[in-house]
N, C-alpha and C positions, 0 to 999 in steps of 0.2 A: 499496720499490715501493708506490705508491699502488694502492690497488683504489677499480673504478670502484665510485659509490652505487650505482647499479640493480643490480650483479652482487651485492656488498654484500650487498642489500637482501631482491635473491632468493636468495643462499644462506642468509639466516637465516630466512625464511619455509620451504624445502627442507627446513632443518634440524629444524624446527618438526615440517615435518608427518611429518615420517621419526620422532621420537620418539614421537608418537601412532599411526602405526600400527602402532613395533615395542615399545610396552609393552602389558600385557593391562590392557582394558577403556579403552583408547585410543578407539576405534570411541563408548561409550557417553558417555563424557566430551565427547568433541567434540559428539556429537550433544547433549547438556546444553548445549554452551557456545554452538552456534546459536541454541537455543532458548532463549536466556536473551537474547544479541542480540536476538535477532527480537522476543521481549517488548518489550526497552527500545525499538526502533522503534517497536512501534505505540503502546506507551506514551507517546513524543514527539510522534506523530501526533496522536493524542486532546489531548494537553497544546495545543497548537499548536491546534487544531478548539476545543477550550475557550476559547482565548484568542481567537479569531477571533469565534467566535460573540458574546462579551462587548462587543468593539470596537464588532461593524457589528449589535447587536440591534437597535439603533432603524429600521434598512435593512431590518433583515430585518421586522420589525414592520408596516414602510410599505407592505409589497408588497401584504396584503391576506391574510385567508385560503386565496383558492382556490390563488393562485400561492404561497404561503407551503406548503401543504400539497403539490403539484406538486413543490416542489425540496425538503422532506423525505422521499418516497416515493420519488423520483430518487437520494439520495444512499443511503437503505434499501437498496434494489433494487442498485444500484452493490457497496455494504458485502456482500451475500448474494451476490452474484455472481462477487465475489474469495475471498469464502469459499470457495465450492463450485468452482473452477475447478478443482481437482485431479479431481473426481469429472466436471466437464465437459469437459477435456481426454482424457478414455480414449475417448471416441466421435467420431465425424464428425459426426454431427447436435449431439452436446454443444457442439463448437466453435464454430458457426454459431451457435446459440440463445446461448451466452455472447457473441460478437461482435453480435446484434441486441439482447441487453438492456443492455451498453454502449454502442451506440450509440443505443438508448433515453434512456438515462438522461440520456448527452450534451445530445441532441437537448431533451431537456426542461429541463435546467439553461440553455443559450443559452436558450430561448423564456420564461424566466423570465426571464431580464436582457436580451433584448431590449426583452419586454413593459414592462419598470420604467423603461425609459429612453424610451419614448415618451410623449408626451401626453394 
């Protein structure tokens, strides 16, 4: 008898997490192995923003100070705002003010490449 992939697939992931909660210090390990993930994402991110920035400097060069300066403070502002989201999600007013400085940010990244594409 065949077994389906997806049943498969999720009883070895089940399996997984059933041996991390039932050996000791299971809890701490996993939490290591997120956090080691989560490094190498942003690690890729940055890798990825390096290689981006490198491609289109001469673009980014062209735009000019002011506008050059506008979408460095935008993607600042953006980076500080994802940071702090935990400490800005525990309030009502936190969530609001995190949802107005991304959509800041937004708003100022488009009016930056709006601006570069006109005349």
């Amino acid at each position: 008898m065949k077994l389906n992939t997806h049943v498969r697939n999720f009883a070895i992931v089940a399996l997984i997490a059933a041996v991390i909660v039932a050996i000791p210090g299971g809890g701490s390990a996993s939490s290591f192995i997120v956090q080691a993930i989560s490094l190498a994402f942003l690690a890729a991110i940055a890798w990825v923003a390096s290689r981006l920035y490198r491609e289109h400097r001469v673009a980014l060069y062209s735009l000019g100070d002011r506008k050059r300066a506008i979408l460095y403070v935008a993607a600042g502002v953006a980076t500080l705002t994802f940071t702090a989201s935990g400490r800005l999600f525990n309030t009502g007013p936190g969530a609001v003010v995190w949802i107005l400085l991304l959509a800041g940010c937004a708003y100022a990244v488009f009016w930056v490449f709006r601006s570069s594409r006109e005349y």
